[in-house]
VEXPATI-994153 format. One line per 10 residues: their letters; for each residue x, y, z of C-alpha. Coordinates in pm, whole numbers, plus 50000, padded with zeros to 5 digits. Example, Ala and Ser with C-alpha at 12.3 -4.5 7.8 and 13.67 -1.06 7.14 Angstrom:
% residues 2
as	51230 49550 50780 | 51367 49894 50714 $
% end
This chain:
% residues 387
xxxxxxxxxx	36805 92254 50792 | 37071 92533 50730 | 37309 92348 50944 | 37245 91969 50774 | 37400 92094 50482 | 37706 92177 50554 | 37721 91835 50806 | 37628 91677 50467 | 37911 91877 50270 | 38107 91741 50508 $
xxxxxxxxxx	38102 91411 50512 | 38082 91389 50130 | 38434 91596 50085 | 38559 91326 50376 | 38434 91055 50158 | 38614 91171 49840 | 38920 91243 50041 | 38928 90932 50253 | 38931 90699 49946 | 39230 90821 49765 $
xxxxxxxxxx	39411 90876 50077 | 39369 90488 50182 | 39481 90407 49832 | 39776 90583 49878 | 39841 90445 50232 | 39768 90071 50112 | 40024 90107 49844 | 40315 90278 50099 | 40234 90026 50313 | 40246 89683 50067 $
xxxxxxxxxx	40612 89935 49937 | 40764 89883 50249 | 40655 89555 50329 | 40775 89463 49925 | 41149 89643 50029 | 41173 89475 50324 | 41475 89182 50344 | 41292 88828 50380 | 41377 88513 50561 | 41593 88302 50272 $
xxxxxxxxxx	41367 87992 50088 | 41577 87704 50058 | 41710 87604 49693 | 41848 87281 49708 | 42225 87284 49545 | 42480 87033 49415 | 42740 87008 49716 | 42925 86730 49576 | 43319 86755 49477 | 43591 86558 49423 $
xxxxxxxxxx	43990 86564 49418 | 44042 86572 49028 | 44425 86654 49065 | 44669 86574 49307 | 45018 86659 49228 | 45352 86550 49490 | 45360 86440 49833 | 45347 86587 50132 | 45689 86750 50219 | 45593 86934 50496 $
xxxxxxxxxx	45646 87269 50300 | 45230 87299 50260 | 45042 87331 49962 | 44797 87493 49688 | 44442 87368 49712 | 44232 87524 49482 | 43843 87506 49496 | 43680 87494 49130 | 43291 87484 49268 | 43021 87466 49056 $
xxxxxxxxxx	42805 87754 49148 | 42428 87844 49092 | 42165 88105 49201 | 42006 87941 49510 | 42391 87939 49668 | 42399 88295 49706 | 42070 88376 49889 | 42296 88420 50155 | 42588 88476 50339 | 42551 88147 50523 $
xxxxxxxxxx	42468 87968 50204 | 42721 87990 50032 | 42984 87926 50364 | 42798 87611 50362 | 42870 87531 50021 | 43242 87592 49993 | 43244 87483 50414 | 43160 87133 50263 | 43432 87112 49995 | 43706 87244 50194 $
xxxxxxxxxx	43571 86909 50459 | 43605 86699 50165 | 43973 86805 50087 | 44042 86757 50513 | 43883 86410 50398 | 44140 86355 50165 | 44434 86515 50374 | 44485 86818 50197 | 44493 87051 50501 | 44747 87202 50692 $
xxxxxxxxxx	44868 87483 50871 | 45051 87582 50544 | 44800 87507 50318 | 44667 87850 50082 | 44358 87811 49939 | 44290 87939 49633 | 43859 88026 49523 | 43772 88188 49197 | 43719 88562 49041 | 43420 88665 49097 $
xxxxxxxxxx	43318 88414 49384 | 43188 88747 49566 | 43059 88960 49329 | 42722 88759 49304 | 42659 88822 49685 | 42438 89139 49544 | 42163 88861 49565 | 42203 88799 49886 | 41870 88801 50101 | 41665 88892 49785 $
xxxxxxxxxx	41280 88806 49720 | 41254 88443 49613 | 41193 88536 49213 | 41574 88668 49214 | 41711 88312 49250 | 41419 88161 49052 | 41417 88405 48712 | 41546 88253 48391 | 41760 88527 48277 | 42031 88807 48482 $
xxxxxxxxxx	41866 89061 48332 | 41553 88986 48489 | 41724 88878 48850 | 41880 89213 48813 | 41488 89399 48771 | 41364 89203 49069 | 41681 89337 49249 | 41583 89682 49173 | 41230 89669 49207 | 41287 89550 49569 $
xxxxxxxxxx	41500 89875 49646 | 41366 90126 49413 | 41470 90429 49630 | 41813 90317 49673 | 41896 90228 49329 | 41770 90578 49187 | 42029 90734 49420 | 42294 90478 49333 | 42206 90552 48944 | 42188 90952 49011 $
xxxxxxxxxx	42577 90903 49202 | 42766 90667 48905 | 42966 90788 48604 | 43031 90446 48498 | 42953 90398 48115 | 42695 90153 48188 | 42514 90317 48531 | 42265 90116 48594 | 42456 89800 48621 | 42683 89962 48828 $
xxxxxxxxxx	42413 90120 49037 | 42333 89789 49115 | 42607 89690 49272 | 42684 89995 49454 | 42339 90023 49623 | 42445 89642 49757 | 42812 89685 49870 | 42781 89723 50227 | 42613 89402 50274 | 42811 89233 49973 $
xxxxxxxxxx	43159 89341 50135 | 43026 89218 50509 | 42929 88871 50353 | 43256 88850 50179 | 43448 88909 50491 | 43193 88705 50692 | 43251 88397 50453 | 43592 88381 50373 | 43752 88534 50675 | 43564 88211 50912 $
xxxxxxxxxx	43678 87955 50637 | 44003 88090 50715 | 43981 88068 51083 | 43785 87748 51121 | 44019 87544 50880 | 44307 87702 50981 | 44466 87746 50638 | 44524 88097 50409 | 44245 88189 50135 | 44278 88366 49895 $
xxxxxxxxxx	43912 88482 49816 | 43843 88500 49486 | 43736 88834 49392 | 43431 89078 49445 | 43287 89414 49251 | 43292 89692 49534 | 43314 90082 49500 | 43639 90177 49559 | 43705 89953 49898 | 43957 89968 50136 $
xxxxxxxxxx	44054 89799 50506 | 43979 90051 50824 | 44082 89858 51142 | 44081 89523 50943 | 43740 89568 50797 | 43616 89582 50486 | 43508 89863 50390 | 43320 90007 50038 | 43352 90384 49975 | 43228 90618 49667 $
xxxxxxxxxx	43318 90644 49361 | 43362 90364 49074 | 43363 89981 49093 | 43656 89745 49138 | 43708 89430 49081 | 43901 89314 49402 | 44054 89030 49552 | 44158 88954 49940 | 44349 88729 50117 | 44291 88624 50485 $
xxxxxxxxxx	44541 88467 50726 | 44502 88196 50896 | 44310 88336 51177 | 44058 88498 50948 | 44198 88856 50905 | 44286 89032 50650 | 44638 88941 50503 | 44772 89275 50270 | 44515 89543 50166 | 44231 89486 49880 $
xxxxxxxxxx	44394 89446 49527 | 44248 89570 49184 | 44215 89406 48884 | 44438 89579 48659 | 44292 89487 48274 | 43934 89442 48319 | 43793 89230 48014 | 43540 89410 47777 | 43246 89247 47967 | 43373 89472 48297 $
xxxxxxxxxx	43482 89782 48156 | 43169 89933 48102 | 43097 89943 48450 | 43420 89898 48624 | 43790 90097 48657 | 44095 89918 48639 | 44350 89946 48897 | 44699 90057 48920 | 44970 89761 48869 | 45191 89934 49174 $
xxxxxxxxxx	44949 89765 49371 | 45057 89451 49285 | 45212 89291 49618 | 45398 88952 49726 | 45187 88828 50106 | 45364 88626 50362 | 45228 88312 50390 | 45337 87983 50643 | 45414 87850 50237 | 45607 88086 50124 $
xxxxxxxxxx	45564 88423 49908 | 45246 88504 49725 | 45173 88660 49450 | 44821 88705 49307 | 44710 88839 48988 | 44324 88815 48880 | 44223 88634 48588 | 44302 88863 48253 | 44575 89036 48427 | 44800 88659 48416 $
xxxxxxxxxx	44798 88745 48057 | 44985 89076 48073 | 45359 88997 48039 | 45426 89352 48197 | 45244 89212 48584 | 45466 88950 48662 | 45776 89207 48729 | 45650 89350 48980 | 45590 89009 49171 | 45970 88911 49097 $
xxxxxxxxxx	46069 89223 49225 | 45905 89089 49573 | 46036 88779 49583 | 45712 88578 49451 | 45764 88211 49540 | 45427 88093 49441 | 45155 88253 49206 | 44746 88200 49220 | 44528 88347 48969 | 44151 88357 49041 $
xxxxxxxxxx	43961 88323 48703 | 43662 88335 48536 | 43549 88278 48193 | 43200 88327 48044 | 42993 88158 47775 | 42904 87788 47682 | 43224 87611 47509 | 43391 87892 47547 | 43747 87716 47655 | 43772 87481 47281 $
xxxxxxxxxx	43685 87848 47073 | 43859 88120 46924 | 44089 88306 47145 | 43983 88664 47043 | 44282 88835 47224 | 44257 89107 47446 | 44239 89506 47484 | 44548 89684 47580 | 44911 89546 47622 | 44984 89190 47535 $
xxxxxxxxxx	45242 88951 47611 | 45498 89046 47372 | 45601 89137 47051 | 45538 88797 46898 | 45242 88718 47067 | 45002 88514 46825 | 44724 88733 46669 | 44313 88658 46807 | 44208 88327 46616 | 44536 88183 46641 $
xxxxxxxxxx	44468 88033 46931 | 44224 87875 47146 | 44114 87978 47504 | 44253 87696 47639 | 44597 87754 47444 | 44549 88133 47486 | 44517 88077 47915 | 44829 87794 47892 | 45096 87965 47687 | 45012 88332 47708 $
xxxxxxxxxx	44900 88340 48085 | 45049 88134 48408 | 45133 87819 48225 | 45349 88021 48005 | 45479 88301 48249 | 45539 88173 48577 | 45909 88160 48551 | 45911 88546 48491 | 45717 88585 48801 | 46032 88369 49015 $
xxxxxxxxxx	45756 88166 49166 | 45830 87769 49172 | 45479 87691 49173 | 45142 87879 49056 | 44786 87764 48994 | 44490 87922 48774 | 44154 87811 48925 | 43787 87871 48770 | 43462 87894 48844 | 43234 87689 48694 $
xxxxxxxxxx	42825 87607 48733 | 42532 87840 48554 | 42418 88185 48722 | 42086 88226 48560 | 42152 88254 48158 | 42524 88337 48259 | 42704 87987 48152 | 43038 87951 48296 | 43389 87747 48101 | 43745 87669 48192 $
xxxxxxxxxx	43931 87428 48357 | 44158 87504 48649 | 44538 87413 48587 | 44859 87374 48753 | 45207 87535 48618 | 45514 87460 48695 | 45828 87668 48555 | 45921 87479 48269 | 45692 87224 48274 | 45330 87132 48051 $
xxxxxxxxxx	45043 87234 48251 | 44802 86973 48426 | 44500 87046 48418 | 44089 86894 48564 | 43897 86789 48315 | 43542 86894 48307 | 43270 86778 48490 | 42908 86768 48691 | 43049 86837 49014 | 43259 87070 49203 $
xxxxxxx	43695 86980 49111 | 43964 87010 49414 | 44265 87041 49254 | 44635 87018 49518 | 44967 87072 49427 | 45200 87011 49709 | 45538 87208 49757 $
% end
């Protein structure tokens, strides 16, 4: 008997032990099985588009070809998605003859930056709001987003934590995607733009490092590599500023292409007077401007003007103008001939990303001439201007 009871001790301290401690190992376990990346369910997306503009003829000097797409959640659930989905409207424009060896292709800001749902847990792609596709991103990588958060000194940290705790996949998918459109249709993109912590290009990759958020744009030749070195958005709008730097407007740079010089300035930065110098300086022979603009009617309302320098001294005052007005007189359509480019083009991005309604319509300038613009529509615009 004197030895039964401490057997019975025993197992009665194992029993009140074991329970808790298969609790806990149940819940690691169903953590790391929760965090871990899953194969991509298919959302079925809108790949129609359509040549809405189609300026010249064919001189044998090449061409702008920009890609307005209309864009949606289920296109980003991954990297092969979403080459799908732009791999089918650059066919469309080979369709129409629209591609060349000296054709530059021209996608819109932002087109990257919603890669940070990339391989995410199917109630990302299928929650009504950003806010709440932006908890299910965090609740899938809780560990990595508390040391993103406990890194940033953005105003707004935990949006840029976000981001940051996605940028080595989101800059890999970004080179992945635009770099083999390059090289499979043989033509130079410009790619848009994408939110990564202060990137730059080690042995032709990209690359995200530490520190604050950018929004950057790349171009790739037409062998997929990269053409020129990752450039900054100089003005970010309100919207960005809480959670991103601007960049320095001596990185502004004129690429090589088989069309001629290019100069690129992303979206709210066409609307500084004081950025098109520098691209005269180099020699600019054609400007693209990758743009985006938020919010439901957004291109018929009030111009409300912007933060920082402006245009020039006699530059109408916010709710003089329209958005539309605002983005033909004050921007490309009204600038280009400062720039010493002979052609330019302003393209958008258009669709709904969750609650996050998209407006404008992508237009053509010419130095001296009105702007020609798409008109709006249900399906994804090609607009060409040849040279």
């Amino acid at each position: 008997m004197p030895l039964a009871l401490p057997h019975r001790l025993f197992h009665r301290s194992f029993r009140r032990l074991a329970l808790p401690s298969l609790i806990g190992l149940s819940l690691l376990a169903f953590l790391f099985a929760w965090t871990q990346i899953r194969p991509v369910e298919l959302y079925l997306s809108d790949l129609r588009a359509e040549v809405a503009l189609n300026v010249g003829s064919d001189q044998g000097r090449g061409n702008l070809l920009g890609i307005e797409p209309r864009l949606y959640p289920g296109d980003y659930q991954s990297a092969g998605r979403l080459y799908l989905k732009l791999q089918g409207h650059l066919r469309e424009a080979h369709r129409n003859g629209l591609l060349n060896d000296k054709t530059v292709v021209v996608f819109p800001e932002h087109i990257g930056t919603w890669l940070v749902a990339a391989n995410a847990k199917p109630h990302v792609y299928s929650a009504d709001t950003l806010l709440a596709a932006t908890h299910w991103l965090i609740a899938s990588r809780p560990f990595d987003y508390i040391e993103a958060l406990w890194s940033s000194q953005a105003i707004d940290r935990s949006k840029a934590a976000v981001f940051k705790m996605h940028a080595q996949y989101m800059a890999e998918n970004y080179q992945q995607v635009f770099a083999s459109l390059a090289s499979e249709f043989n033509v130079t993109v410009v790619a848009g733009s994408i939110l990564l912590p202060n990137p730059s290009l080690v042995d032709g990759q990209l690359l995200p490092g530490d520190g604050p958020l950018y929004n950057v744009t790349l171009t790739f030749d037409r062998e997929g590599r990269p053409l020129g070195l990752p450039q900054r958005k100089v003005f970010p709008i309100d919207s960005e500023l809480d959670f991103t730097e601007p960049g320095q407007a001596s990185q502004f740079g004129v690429l090589q292409t088989p069309a001629g010089r290019l100069g690129v300035l992303l979206g709210a930065d066409s609307l500084q007077e004081s950025n098109y110098a520098p691209l005269a300086l180099g020699s600019s022979q054609l400007l693209v401007v990758p743009a985006f603009l938020r919010g439901t009617g957004q291109w018929h309302a009030l111009w409300e003007g912007l933060d920082g320098s402006l245009p020039g001294d006699d530059t109408p005052e916010p709710g003089e103008l329209t958005e539309e007005q605002a983005w033909h007189q004050l921007a490309l359509g009204g600038q280009i001939g400062k720039s010493g480019a002979v052609a330019g083009m302003t393209v958008f991005s258009r669709g709904q990303l969750w609650d996050l309604d998209t407006d404008g319509r992508s237009f053509i300038a010419l130095p001296g001439q009105p702007v020609q613009g798409v008109d709006d529509g249900k399906i994804a615009k090609l607009l060409n201007l040849w040279l």
